[in-house]
N, C-alpha and C positions, 0 to 999 in steps of 0.2 A: 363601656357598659358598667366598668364597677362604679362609677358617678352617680349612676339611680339609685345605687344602694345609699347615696351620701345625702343625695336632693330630692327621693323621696321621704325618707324621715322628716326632714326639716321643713319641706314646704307642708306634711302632715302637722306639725307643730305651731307655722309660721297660721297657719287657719285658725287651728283652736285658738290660738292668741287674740286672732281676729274674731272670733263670735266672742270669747270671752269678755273682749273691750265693748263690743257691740250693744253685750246684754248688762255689762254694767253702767252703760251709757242710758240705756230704757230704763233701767231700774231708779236710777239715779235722775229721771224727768228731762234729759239734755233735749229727748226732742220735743217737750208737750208746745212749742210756742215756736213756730218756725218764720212767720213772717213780720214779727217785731222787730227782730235783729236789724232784718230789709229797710226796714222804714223807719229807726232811730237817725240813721244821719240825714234826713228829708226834714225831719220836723225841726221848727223853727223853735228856737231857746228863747226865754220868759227874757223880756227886756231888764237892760242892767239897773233902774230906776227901782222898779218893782221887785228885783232878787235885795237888796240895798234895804229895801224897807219891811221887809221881812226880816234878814237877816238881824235889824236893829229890834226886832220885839225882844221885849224882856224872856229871858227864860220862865216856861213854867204857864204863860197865857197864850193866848189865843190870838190872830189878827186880830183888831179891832178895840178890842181891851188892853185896858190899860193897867202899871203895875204898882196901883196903890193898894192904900191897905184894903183888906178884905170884911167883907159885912159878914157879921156872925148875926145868925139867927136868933131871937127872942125867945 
């Protein structure tokens, strides 16, 4: 019997611990988006040709454009 006196304290502790983490886990957005997680490893990756050709843009433009010099306005 003197055992509840030891593992009621702590499992009162071992809870608050648990809503504590719980509500900083809400406050913090962990759950605004639950089913992304699910279905990142399904989606298929941008082929290596196309990651390659991006990757070679100049810094600083846009797809498409290119990185000469730039037109000042009149």
């Amino acid at each position: 019997m003197n055992i509840l006196l030891a593992l009621i304290p702590v499992t009162l502790l071992i809870i608050v611990v648990a809503i504590g983490i719980f509500f900083w886990a809400v406050n913090h957005r962990q759950f605004d988006d639950l089913d992304s997680p699910g279905v990142l490893p399904l989606m298929e990756e941008e082929p290596v040709e196309r990651a390659r050709a991006e990757a070679a843009v100049a810094p600083g433009t846009r797809a498409g454009e290119t990185a000469g010099p730039s037109r000042t306005p009149r």
